[in-house]
C-alpha positions as CSV (number, residue, x, y, z in Angstrom):
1,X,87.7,222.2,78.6
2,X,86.1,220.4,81.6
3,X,82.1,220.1,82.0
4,X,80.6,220.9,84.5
5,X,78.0,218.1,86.1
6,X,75.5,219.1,88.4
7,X,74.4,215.6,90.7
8,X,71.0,215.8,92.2
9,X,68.2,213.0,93.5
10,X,65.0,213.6,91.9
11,X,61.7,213.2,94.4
12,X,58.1,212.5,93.6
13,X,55.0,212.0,95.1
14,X,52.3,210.2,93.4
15,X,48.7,211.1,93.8
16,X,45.7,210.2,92.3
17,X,45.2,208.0,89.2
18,X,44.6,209.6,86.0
19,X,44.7,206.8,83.1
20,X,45.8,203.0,83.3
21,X,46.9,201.6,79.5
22,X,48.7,199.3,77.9
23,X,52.2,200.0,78.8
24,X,51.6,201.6,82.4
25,X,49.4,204.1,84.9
26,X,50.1,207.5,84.4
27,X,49.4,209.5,87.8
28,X,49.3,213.0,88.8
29,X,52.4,214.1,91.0
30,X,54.9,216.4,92.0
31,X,58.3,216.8,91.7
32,X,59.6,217.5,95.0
33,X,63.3,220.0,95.3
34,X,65.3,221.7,97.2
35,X,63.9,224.7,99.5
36,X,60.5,223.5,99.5
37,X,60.6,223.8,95.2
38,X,57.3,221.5,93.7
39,X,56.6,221.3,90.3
40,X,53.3,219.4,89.7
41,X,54.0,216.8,86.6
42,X,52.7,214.0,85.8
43,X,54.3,209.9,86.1
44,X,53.7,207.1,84.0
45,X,54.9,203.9,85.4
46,X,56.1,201.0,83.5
47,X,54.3,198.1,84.4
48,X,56.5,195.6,86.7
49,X,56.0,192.6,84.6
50,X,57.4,194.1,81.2
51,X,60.7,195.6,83.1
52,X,62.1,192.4,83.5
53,X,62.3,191.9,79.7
54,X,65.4,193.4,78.8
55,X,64.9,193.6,75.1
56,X,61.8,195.6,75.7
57,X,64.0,197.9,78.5
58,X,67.0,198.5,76.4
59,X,64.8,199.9,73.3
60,X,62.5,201.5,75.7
61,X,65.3,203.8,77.1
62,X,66.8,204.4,73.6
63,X,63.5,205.5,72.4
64,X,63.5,207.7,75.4
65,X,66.6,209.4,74.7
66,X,65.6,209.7,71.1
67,X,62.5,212.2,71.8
68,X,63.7,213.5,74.5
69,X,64.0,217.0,72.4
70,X,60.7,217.1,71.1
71,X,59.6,220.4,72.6
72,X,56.3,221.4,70.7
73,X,53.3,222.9,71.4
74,X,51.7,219.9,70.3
75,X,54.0,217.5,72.0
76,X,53.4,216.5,75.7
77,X,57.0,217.0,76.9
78,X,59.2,214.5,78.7
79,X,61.3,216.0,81.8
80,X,62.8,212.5,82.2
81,X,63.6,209.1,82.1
82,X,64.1,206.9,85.6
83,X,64.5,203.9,87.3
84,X,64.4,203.6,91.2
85,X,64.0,200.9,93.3
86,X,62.7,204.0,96.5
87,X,59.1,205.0,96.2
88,X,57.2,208.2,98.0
89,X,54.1,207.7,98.5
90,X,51.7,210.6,99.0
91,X,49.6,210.8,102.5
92,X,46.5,208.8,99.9
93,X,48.8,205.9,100.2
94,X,48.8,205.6,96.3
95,X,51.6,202.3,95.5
96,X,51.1,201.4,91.5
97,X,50.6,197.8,90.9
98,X,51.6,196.9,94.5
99,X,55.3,197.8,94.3
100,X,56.9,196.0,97.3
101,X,60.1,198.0,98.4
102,X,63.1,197.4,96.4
103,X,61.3,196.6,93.5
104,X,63.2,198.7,90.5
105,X,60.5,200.6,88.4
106,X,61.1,202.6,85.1
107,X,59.3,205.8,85.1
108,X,58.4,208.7,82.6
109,X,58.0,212.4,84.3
110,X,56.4,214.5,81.9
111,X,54.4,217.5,81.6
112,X,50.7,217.2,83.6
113,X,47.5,218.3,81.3
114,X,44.7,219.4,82.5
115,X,42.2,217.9,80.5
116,X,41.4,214.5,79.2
117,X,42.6,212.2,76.0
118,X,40.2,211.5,73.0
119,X,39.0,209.0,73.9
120,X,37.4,210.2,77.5
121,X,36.6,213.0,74.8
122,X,34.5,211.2,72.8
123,X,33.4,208.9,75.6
124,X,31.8,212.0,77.4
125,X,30.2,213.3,73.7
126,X,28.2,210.2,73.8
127,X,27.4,210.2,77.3
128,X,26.0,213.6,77.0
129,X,24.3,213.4,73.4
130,X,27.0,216.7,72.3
131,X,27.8,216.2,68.8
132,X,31.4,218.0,67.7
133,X,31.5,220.2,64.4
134,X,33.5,219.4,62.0
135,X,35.3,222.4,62.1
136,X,36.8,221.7,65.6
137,X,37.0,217.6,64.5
138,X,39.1,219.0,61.5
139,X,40.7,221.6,63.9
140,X,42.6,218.7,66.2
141,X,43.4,216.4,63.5
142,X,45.5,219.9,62.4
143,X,47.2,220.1,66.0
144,X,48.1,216.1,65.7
145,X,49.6,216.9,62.0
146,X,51.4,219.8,63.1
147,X,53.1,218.0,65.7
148,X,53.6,215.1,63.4
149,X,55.4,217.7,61.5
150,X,57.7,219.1,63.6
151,X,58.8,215.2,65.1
152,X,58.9,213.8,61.2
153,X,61.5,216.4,60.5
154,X,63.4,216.7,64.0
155,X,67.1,216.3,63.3
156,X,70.2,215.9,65.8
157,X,73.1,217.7,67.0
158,X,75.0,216.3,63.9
159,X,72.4,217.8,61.3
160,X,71.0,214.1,60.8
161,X,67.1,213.1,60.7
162,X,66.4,211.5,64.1
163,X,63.5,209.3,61.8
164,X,61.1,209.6,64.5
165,X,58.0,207.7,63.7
166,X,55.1,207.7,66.2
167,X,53.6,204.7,65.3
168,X,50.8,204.5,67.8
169,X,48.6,207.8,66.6
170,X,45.2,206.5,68.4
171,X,42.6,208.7,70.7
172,X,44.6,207.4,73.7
173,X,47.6,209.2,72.2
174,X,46.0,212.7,72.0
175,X,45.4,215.1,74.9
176,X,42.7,217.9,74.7
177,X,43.4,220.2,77.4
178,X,40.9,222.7,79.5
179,X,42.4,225.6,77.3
180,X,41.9,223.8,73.9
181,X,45.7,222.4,73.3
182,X,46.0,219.1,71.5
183,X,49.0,217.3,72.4
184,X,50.6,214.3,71.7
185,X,51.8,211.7,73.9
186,X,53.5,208.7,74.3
187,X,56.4,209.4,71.4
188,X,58.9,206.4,71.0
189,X,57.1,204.1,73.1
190,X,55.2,202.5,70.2
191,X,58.1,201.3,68.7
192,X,59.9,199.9,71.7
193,X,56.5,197.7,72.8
194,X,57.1,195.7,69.6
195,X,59.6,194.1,71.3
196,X,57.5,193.8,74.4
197,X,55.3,190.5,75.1
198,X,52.5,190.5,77.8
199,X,51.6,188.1,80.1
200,X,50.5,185.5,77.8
201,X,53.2,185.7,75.6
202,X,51.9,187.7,72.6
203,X,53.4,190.7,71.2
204,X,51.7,194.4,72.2
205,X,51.9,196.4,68.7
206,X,49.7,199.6,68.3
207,X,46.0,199.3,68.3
208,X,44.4,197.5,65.7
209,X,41.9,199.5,64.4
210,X,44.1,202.6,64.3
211,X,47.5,201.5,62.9
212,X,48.6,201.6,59.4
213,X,48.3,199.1,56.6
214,X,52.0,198.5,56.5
215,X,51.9,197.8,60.8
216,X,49.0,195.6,59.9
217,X,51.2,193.3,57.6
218,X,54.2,193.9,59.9
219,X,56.2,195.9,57.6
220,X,59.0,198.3,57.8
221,X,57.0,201.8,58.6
222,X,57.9,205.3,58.1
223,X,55.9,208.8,58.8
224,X,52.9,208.1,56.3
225,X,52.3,205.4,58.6
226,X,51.2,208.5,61.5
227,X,49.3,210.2,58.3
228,X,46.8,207.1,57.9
229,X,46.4,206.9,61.9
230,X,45.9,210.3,62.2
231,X,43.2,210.2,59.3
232,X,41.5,207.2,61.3
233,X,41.0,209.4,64.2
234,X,39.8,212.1,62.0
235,X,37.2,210.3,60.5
236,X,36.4,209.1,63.9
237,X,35.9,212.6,65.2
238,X,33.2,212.8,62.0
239,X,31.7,210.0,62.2
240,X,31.3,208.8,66.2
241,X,32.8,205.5,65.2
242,X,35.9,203.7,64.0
243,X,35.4,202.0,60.7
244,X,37.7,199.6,61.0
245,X,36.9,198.7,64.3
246,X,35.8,194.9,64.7
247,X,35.3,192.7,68.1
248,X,38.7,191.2,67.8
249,X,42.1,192.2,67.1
250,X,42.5,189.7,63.6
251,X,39.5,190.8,62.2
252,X,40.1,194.8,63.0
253,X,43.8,194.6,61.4
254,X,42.1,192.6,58.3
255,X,39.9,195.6,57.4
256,X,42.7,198.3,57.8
257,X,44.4,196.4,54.9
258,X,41.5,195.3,52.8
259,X,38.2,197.2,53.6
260,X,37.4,199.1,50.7
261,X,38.1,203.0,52.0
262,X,34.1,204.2,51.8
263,X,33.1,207.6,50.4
264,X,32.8,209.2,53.7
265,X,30.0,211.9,52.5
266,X,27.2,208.9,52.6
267,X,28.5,208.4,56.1
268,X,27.5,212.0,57.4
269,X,26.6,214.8,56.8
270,X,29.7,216.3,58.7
271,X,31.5,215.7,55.0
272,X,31.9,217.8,52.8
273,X,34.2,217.0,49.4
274,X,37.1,218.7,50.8
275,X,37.2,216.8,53.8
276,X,36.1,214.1,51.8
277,X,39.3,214.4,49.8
278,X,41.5,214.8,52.2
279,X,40.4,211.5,53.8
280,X,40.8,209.3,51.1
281,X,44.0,210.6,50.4
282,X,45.5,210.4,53.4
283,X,44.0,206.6,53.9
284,X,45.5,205.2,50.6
285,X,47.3,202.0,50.9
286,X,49.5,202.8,48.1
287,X,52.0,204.7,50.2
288,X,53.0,206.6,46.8
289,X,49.5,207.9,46.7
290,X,48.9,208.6,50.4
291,X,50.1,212.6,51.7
292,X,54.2,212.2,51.6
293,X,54.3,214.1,54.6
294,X,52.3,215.5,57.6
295,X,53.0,219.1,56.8
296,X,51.2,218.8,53.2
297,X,48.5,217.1,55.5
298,X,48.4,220.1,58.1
299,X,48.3,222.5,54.7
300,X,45.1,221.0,53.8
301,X,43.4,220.6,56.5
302,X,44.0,224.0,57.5
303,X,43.3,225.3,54.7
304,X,39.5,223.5,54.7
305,X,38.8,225.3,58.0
306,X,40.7,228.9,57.4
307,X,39.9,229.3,53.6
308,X,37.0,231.3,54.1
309,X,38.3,233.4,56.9
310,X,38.1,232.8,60.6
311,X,38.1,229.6,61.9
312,X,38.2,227.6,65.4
313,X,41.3,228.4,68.0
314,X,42.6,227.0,70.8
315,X,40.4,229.3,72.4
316,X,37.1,227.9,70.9
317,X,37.9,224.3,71.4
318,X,38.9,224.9,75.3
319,X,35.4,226.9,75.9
320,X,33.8,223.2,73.9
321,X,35.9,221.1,76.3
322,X,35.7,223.0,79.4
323,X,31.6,223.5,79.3
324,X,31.4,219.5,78.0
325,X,33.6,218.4,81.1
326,X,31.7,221.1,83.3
327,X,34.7,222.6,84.1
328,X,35.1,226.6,85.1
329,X,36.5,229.3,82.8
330,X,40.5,230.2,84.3
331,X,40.0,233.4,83.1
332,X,36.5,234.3,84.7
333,X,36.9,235.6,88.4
334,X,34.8,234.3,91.0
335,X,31.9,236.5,92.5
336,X,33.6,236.2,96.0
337,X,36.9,237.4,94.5
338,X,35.2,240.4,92.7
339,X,33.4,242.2,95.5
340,X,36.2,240.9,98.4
341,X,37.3,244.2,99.9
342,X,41.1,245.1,99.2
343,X,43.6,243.8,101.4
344,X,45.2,246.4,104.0
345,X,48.6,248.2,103.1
């Protein structure tokens, strides 16, 4: 039987700036089609200097095509995978890193959030004194888990475990949108940046302070690797602060393998045994002891907020985020709207 292949050049215009990491910027865009058709998304673009190593390129697009089926409420989802060497720049004149034309650039276009990461999360708590309940702090390390859960046991065509690892779990990594969705980003890029070296020759790996014992002692890694990352965040979202978190690199990754794992109910009062619990299982270095699996993780930490009855929804974290970013309800309409007479027939 003959396939049938539909050939089409993909458009889009870049915008405005929304986050500059590691890897690349991400910006927001639109995808530009026939009959006038735009789709707002949003692009992250590679950053020139790592596309010309080809190591790095080759397990960056094979990482790519790995996930590229990860479609989960928790997941930010990838639309697709490019390189180009032709640019459109919107009327802002917006050129990342200074691409001169005919430069090739490898881009990601992927679903656009409306929101901010964890870290601008927590960045904007501080600024404005808001302290987070534990409730919703436990409530988004249960969204991370329970995309954890679906990518740990994603499986191919063929039946086979795709073995997806995240490997880069960190506040960075996790959206929080304006309608209270936590989603994960940035799945299968971890592992293709360890074979990516900057500028000064040193190898990019996950972030110190967040990665897992076994990344810290460059071992093999496998899902409980995400489990420990994600429990670092969580205890972040307690706490205010990373424990592990040192002025440099060596000394951060020296306390995720040997600082003694504290009893985080003399740390605040945000802890209660069960969460307690939870966290020191989920940081063991003994990977027999640590949770086997993000889905025993999510069961627990959903059962510490929904035990007792209702607990925090999507719902309740977007009205936290949207009044902490000063941002208006979707759902409320505006006076204007409310008493503007009705159109004529």
């Amino acid at each position: 039987m003959e396939r049938c292949l539909i050939q089409s050049d993909l458009h889009y215009e870049l915008f405005e700036l929304i986050f500059e990491g590691t890897m690349g910027a991400v910006y927001d865009a639109d995808q530009l089609g026939a009959n006038g058709f735009v789709k707002q998304v949003a692009i992250k673009i590679i950053r020139p200097s790592f596309c010309t190593q080809q190591q790095f390129i080759d397990n960056f697009i094979g990482e790519a095509k790995l996930v590229s089926d990860l479609i989960h409420t928790n997941i930010v989802q990838t639309y697709h995978l490019g390189e180009s060497t032709r640019l459109i720049y919107a009327k802002m004149g917006v050129n990342p890193y200074g691409l001169r034309p005919g430069q090739k650039v490898y881009y990601i276009a992927m679903e656009l959030i409306h929101g901010s990461n964890l870290q601008q999360f927590s960045a904007q708590l501080t600024a404005k004194g808001q302290p987070l309940s534990p409730e919703l702090a436990v409530f988004i390390a249960s969204r991370i888990a329970r995309g954890l859960a679906y990518a740990h046991a994603k499986r191919g065509r063929d039946g086979k475990s795709l073995g997806i690892v995240h490997r880069d779990i960190s506040p960075k990594n996790v959206m929080v949108s304006y309608q209270g969705d936590v989603k994960l980003i940035d799945f299968g890029v971890a592992k293709a940046a360890g074979y990516l070296a900057d500028d000064q020759e040193t190898i990019v790996t996950g972030r110190s302070e967040y990665m897992s014992p076994e990344q810290a002692n460059f071992q093999d890694t496998d899902k409980r690797a995400d489990i420990f990352s994600t429990a670092v965040v969580l205890s972040e979202l307690l706490l205010g602060y990373n424990i592990f978190r040192c002025p440099s690199i060596e000394d951060s990754r020296e306390r995720i393998k040997s600082m003694e794992i504290p009893d985080f109910r003399e740390l605040s009062p945000n802890v209660d045994d069960n969460i307690n619990n939870i966290l020191q299982r989920a940081l063991a270095r003994d990977l027999d002891k640590r949770y086997p699996d993000a889905k025993t993780l999510l069961h627990d930490l959903e059962y510490n907020i929904y035990h007792k009855g209702y607990g925090p929804t999507n719902e309740t974290l977007g009205k936290f985020v949207r009044e902490l970013f000063d941002q208006p309800d979707p759902d409320q309409v505006p006076a204007e709207a409310e008493t503007a007479p009705p159109a004529p027939a």
